[in-house]
C-alpha positions in Angstrom: 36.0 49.7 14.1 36.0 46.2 13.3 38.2 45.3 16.7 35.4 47.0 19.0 33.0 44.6 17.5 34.6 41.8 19.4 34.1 43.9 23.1 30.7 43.7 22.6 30.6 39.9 23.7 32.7 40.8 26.7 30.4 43.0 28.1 26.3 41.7 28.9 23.8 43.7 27.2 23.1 47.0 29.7 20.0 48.1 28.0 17.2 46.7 29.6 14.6 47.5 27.2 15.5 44.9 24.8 13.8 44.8 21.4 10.7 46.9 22.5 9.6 49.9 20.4 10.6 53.1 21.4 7.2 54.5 21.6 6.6 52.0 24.8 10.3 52.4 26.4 9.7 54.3 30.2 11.0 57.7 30.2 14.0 57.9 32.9 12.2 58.3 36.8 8.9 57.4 34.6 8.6 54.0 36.7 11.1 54.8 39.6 13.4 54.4 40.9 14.8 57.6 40.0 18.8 58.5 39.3 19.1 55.0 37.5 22.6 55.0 35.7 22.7 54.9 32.0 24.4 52.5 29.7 27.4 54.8 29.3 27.9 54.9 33.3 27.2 51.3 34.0 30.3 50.6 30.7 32.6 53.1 32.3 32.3 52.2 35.7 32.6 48.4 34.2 35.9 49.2 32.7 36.9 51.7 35.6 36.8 48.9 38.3 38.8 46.8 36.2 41.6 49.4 35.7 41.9 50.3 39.1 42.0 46.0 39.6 44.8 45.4 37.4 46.7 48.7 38.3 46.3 47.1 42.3 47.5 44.0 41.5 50.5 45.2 39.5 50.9 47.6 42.5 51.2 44.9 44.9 53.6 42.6 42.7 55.9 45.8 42.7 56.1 46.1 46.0 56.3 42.4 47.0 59.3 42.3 44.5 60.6 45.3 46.2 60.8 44.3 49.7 61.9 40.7 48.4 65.2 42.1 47.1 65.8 44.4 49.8 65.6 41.4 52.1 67.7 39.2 50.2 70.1 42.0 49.5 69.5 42.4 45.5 70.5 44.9 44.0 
């Protein structure tokens, strides 16, 4: 548990109530806009996007190292 501690500076702080009192935090679609993602979605969409960035650029290099050797005839 002690190694998540340190993702916690990667990521901004999502919850936009801050230190305020639960007693005077809006209820979801209280204040509109309505459908607002929470936390949870906003952290895995966060780390979602940057999966799918890393897979595309590793993607690419394959292929790029692909075609290289088949035009310089490498086996």
């Amino acid at each position: 548990m002690r190694r998540l501690q340190g993702l916690r500076h990667l990521f901004s702080d999502l919850n936009l109530n801050g230190a305020a009192p639960v007693r005077v935090q809006p209820q979801l679609g209280e204040w509109e806009p309505k459908r607002v993602p929470t936390t949870r979605q906003k952290k895995k969409a966060r780390i979602t996007v940057s999966m799918v960035f890393v897979a595309t650029v590793v993607a690419l290099f394959l292929l790029g190292d692909f075609f290289y050797k088949t035009l310089m005839g490498i086996s």
